[in-house]
VOPAGU-2260 file (C-alpha; in pm, 1 decimal, decimal comma):
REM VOPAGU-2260
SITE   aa  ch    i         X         Y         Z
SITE  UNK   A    0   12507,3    2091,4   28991,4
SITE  UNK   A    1   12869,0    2150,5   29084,2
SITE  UNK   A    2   13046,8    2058,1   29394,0
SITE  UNK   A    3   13389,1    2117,7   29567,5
SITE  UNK   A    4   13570,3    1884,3   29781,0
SITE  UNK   A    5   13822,9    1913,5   30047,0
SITE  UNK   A    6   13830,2    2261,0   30055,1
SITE  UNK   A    7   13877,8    2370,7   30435,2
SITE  UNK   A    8   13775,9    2696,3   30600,2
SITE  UNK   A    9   13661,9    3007,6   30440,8
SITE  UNK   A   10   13879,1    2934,9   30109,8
SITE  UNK   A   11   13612,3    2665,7   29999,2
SITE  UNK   A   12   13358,4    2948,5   30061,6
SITE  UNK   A   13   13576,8    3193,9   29877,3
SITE  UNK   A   14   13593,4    2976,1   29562,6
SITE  UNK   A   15   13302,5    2807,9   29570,1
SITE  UNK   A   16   13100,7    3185,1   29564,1
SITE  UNK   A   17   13332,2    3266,8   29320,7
SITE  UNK   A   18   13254,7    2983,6   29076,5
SITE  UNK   A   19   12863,1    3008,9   29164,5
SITE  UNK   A   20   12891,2    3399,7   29073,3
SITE  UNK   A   21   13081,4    3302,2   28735,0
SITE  UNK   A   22   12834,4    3100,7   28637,9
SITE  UNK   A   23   12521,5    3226,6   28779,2
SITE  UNK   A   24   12428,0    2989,1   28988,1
SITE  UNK   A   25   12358,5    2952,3   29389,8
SITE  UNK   A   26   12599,0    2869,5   29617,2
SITE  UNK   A   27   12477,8    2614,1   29886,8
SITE  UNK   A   28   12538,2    2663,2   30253,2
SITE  UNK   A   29   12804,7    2472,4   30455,9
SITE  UNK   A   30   12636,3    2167,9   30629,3
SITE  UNK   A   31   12931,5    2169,1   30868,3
SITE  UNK   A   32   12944,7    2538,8   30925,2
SITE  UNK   A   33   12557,8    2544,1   30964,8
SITE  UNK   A   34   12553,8    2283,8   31238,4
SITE  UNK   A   35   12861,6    2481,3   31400,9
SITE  UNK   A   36   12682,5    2772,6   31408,5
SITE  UNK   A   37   12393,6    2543,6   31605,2
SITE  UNK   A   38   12584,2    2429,8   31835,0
SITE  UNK   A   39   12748,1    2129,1   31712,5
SITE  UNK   A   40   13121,3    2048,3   31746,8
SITE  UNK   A   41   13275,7    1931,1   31401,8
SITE  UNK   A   42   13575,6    1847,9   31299,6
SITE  UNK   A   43   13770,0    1557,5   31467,5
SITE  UNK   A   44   13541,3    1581,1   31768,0
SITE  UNK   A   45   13224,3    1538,1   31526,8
SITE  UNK   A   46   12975,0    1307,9   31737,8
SITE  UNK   A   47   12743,2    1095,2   31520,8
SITE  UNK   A   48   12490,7    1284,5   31614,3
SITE  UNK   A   49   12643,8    1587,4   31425,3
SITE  UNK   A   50   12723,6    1383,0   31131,9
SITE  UNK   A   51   12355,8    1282,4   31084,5
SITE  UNK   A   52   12265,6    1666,3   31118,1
SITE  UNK   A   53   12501,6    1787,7   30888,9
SITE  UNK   A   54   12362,5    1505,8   30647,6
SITE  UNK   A   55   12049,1    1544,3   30652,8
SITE  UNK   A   56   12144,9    1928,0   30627,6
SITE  UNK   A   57   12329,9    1877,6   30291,9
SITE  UNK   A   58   12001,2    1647,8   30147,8
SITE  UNK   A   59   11788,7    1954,7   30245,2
SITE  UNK   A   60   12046,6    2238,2   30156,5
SITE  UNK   A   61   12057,6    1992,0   29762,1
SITE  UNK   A   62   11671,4    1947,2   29771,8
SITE  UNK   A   63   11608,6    2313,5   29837,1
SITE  UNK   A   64   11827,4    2464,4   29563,5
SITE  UNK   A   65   11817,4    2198,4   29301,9
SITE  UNK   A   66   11977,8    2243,9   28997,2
SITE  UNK   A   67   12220,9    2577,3   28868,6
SITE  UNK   A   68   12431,8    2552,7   29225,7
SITE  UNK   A   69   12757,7    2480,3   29398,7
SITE  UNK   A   70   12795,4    2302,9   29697,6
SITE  UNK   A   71   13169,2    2364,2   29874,3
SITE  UNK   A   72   13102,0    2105,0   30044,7
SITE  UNK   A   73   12988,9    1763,6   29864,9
SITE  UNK   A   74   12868,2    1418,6   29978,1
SITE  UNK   A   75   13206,3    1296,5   29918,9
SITE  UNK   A   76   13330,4    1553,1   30208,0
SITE  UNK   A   77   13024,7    1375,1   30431,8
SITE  UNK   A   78   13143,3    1058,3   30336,5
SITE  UNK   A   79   13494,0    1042,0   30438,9
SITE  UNK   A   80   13477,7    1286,5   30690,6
SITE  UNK   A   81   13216,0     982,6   30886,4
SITE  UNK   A   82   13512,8     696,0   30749,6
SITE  UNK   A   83   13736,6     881,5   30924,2
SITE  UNK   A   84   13518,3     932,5   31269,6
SITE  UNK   A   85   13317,8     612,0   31320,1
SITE  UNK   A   86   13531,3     320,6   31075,9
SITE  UNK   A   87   13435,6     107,6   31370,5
SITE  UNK   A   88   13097,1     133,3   31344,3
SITE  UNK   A   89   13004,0     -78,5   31013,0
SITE  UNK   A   90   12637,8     -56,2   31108,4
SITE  UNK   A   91   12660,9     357,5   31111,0
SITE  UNK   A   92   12907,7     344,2   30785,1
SITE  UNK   A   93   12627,9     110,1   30607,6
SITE  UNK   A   94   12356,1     314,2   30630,5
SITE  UNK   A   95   12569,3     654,9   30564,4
SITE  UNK   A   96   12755,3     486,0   30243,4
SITE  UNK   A   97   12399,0     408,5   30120,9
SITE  UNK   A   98   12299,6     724,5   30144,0
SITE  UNK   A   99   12575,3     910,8   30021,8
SITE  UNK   A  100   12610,7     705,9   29755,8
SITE  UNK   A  101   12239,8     785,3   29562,7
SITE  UNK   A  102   12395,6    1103,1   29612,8
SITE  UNK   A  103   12771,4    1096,0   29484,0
SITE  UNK   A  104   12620,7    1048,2   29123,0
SITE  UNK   A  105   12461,4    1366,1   29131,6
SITE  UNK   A  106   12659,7    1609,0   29055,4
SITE  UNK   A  107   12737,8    1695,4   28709,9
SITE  UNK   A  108   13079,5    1856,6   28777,7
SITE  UNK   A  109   13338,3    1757,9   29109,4
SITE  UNK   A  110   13619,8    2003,7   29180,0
SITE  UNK   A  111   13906,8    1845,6   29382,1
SITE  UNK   A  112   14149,0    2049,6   29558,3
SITE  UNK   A  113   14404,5    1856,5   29714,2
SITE  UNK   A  114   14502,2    1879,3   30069,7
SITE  UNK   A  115   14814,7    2168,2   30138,7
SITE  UNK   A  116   14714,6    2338,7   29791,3
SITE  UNK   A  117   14548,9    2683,3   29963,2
SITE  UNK   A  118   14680,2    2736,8   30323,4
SITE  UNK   A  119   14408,9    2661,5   30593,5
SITE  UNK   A  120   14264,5    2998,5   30710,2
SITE  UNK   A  121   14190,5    2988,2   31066,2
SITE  UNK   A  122   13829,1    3089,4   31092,1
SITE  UNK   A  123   13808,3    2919,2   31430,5
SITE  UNK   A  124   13596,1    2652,6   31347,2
SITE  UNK   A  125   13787,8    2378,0   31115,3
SITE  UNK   A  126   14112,9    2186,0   31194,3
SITE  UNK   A  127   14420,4    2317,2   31145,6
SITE  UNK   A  128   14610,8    2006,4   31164,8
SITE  UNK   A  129   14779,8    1907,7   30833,0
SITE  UNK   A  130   14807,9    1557,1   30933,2
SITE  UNK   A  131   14398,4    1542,9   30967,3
SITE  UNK   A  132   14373,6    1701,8   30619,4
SITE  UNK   A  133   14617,3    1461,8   30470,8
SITE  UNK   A  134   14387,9    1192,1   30642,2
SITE  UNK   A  135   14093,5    1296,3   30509,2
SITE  UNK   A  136   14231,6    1395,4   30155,8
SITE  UNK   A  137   14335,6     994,3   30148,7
SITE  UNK   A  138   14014,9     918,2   30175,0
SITE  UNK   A  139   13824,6    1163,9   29952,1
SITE  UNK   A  140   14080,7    1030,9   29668,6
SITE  UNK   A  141   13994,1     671,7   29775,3
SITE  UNK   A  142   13596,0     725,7   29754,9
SITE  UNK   A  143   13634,2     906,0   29477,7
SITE  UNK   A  144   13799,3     602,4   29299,6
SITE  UNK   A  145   13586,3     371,9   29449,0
SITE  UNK   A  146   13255,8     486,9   29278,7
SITE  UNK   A  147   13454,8     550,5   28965,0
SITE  UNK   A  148   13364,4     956,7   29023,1
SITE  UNK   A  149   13531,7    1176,4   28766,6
SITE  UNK   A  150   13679,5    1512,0   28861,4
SITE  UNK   A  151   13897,8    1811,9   28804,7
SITE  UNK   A  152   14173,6    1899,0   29016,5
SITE  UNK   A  153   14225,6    2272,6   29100,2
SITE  UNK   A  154   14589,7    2387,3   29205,4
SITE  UNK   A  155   14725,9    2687,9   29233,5
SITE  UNK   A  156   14623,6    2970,6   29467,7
SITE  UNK   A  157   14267,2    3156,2   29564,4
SITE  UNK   A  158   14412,7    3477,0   29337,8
């Protein structure tokens, strides 16, 4: 079980099939681009409502394909991504930190690719606004740090 983190836009895809192919394994869906494509607004106007969707999503998307698969999206994404939206609701971040955590441990290998590394392609449904990334890259190294998770770091470019 493999997963990517902070990879924005169709570059995460890109890589993450890419990897998955490599290796033979599956490459899960997008939470956030699967609630997008229901309806849901993501990004910095994620409601809490979205962010338990795209959740439970991700438990269902890991459940369904078990192991031999690559997520380019991870629980650490899900993580900071609600930090970022709701760090005034403790009650909301106490129950989502619980379950993301019996999650984070999971994965046998985490890919990091820091914010600014690939340009964001506009696909016309995640940010474009470097100071958000930055934001959120902040906290993916924090959490990351914080449950002691142990990564690579991919730099360079999608080629």
């Amino acid at each position: 079980k493999s997963g990517f983190t902070n990879i924005p836009s169709a570059s995460g895809t890109a890589l993450g099939k890419l990897f998955a192919g490599r290796q033979g394994y599956q490459c899960l869906p997008d939470a956030a681009i699967q609630a997008f494509e229901n309806g849901f607004t993501i990004s910095e106007k994620t409601s809490i409502d979205t962010e338990l969707w795209i959740i439970s999503k991700q438990i269902e998307n890991e459940m369904k394909f078990k192991d031999n698969r690559v997520a380019d999206k991870c629980f650490i994404d899900l993580l900071e991504y609600a930090v970022y939206l709701f760090k005034g609701d403790r009650g909301l971040l106490d129950v989502l930190t619980r379950v993301a955590a019996s999650h984070l441990r999971k994965y046998d290998l985490i890919i990091y690719v820091p914010a600014g590394e690939f340009p964001i392609e506009d696909n016309g449904i995640r940010s474009l606004d470097l100071k958000f990334q930055l934001a959120i890259d902040r906290l993916i190294v924090a959490i990351m740090e914080k449950y002691k998770i142990s990564y690579d770091r991919l730099t360079g470019n999608k080629e």
